[in-house]
Each structure stands twice: as structure tokens, then as C-alpha cells.
C-alpha positions as a Python dict, from the first residue, in 0.01 Angstrom:
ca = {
    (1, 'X'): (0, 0, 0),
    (2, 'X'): (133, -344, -152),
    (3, 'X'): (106, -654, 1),
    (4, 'X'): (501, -676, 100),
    (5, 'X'): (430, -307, 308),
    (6, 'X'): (172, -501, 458),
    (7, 'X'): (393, -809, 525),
    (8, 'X'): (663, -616, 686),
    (9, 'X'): (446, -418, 935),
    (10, 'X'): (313, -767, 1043),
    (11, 'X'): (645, -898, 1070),
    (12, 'X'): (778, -575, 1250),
    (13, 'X'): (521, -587, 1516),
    (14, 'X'): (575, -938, 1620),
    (15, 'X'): (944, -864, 1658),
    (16, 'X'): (854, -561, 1826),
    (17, 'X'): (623, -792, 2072),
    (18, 'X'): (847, -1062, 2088),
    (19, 'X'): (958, -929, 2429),
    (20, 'X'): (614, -976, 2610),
    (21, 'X'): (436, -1271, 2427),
    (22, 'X'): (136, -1225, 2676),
    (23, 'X'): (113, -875, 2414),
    (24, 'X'): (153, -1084, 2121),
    (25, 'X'): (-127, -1283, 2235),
    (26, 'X'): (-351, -1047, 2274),
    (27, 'X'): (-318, -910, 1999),
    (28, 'X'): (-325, -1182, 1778),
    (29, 'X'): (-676, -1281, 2005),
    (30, 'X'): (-807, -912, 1925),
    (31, 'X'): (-745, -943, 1549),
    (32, 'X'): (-953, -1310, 1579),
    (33, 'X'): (-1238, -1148, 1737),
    (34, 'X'): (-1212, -922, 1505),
    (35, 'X'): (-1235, -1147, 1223),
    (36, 'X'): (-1516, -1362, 1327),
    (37, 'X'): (-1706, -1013, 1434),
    (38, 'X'): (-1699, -893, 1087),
    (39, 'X'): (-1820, -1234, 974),
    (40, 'X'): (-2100, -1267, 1198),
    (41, 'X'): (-2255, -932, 1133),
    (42, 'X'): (-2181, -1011, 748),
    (43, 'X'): (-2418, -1334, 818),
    (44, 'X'): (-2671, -1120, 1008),
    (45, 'X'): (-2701, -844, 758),
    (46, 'X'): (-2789, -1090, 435),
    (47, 'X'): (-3060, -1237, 672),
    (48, 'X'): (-3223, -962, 770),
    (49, 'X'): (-3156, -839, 353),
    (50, 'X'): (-3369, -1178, 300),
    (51, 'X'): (-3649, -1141, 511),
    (52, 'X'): (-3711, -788, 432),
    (53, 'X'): (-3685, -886, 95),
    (54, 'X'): (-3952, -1153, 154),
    (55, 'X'): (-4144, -923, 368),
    (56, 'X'): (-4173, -717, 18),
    (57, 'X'): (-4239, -994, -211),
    (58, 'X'): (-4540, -1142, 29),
    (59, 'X'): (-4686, -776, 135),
    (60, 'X'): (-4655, -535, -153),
    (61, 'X'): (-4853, -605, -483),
    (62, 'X'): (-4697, -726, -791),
    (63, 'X'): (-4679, -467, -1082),
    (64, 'X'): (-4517, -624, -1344),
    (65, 'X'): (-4605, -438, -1655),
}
């Protein structure tokens, strides 16, 4: 799928919802939430990554060899 497919299902679903822009709005909201969701949990997951990552480093013994 290239980016211009991608382009012109965006732009044929805001003509499509160009009729009830309460719809529009909504979706465009969803697709924000959406966004800053994915970002969020993307934030969450490195810091627990880190601090079971420090957890290791503090609890288990070094074997460097």
C-alpha cells in the first residue's frame, strides 16, 4: 500500500463525512486518542524495560568471564 492509497482513503472519508461533521469529529478525536494511547503505553513499557533491567543489574550476580 503506497502512501498516495493511503492519502486518498483519508481524503475519501472526509468527503464521505463531510455531510455530518459531528462524524468527522469523532473520528478525527478517536484517531487522537488513539495516537497519544499508543504513545503512552510506548512510555510505560521502556520504564518498566528499565527497572526490570535495574532490578537485574542490582539482584543477580555479575559473571563476567
Amino acid at each position: 500500500m503506497s502512501p498516495s492509497d493511503i492519502t486518498k482513503a483519508a481524503s475519501s472519508t472526509v468527503d464521505a463525512l463531510k455531510g455530518t461533521p459531528i462524524l468527522l469529529v469523532m473520528v478525527l478525536l478517536n484517531c487522537a486518542f488513539l495516537g497519544v494511547a499508543a504513545y503512552y503505553l510506548r512510555v510505560q513499557q521502556q520504564t518498566a524495560f528499565h527497572l526490570v533491567d535495574k532490578l537485574f543489574d542490582r539482584c543477580l550476580p555479575d559473571h563476567k568471564g
